[in-house]
C-alpha positions as CSV (number, residue, x, y, z in Angstrom):
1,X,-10.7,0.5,-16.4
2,X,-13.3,-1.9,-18.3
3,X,-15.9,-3.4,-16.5
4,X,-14.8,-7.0,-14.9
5,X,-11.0,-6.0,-15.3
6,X,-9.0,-6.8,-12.1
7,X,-6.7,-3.6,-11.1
8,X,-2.9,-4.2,-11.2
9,X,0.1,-2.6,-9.9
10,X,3.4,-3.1,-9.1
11,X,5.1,-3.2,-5.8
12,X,8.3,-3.6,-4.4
13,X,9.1,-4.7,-0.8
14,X,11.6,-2.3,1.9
15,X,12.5,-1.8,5.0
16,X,11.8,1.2,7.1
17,X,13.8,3.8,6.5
18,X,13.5,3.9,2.9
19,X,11.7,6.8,2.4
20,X,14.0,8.6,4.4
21,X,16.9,7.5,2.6
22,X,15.4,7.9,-1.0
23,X,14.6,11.4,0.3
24,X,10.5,10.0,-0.7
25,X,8.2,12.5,1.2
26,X,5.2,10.5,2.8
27,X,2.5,13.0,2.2
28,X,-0.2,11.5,4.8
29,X,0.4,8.6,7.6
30,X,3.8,6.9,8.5
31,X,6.5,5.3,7.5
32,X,7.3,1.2,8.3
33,X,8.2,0.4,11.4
34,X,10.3,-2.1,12.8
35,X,6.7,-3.4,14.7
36,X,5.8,-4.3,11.1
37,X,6.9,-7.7,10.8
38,X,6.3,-11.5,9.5
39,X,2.9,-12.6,12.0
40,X,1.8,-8.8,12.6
41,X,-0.9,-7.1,10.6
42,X,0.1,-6.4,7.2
43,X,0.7,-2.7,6.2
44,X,1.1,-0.9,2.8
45,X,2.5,2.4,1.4
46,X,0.5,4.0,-1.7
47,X,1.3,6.2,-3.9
48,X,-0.5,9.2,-4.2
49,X,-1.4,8.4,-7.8
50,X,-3.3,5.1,-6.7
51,X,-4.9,7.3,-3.9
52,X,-6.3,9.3,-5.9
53,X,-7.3,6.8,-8.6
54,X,-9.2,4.9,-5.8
55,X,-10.5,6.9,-3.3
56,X,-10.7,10.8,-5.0
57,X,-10.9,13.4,-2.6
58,X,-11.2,11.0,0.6
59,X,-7.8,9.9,2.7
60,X,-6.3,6.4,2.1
61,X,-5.3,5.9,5.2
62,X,-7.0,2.9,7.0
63,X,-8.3,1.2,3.7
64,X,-7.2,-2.2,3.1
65,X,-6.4,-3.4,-0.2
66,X,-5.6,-7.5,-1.1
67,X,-2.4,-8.7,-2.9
68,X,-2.6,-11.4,-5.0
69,X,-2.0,-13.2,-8.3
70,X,-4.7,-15.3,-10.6
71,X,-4.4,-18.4,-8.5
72,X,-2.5,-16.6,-5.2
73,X,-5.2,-16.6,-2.2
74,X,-5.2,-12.9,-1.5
75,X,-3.0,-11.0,1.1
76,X,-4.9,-8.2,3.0
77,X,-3.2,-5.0,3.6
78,X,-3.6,-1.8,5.5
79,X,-3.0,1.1,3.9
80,X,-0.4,3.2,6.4
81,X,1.1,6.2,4.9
């Protein structure tokens, strides 16, 4: 990435259970719970890829990463599984 670019991705929001439906292995941390909701602390799940990209050779687990658009104020998350 160039210097003073902003890092994108794409997300999409579930439910708990979907990895275990999708038959999507979590390779480190957990899954969502049903604890995760509106007015508790936010939580994410990364791909590995992004794990890697981000934080090579170290665990992902516990970082927090913000959500948010050009003019969105940002959205802190935990990085779970």
């Amino acid at each position: 990435m160039a210097s003073g670019q902003t890092p994108s991705a794409t997300y999409r929001v579930v439910r708990p259970g979907y990895f275990q439906a999708m038959r999507i292995p979590l390779r480190e941390g957990r899954d969502f719970a049903s604890s995760d909701e509106a007015g508790s602390p936010g939580v994410i799940i990364v791909n590995e890829a992004l794990a890697k990209r981000y934080w090579p050779g170290e665990s992902a687990l516990g970082r927090r990463i913000s959500l948010s658009g050009p003019t969105d104020t940002p959205t802190w998350l935990t990085i779970a599984g």
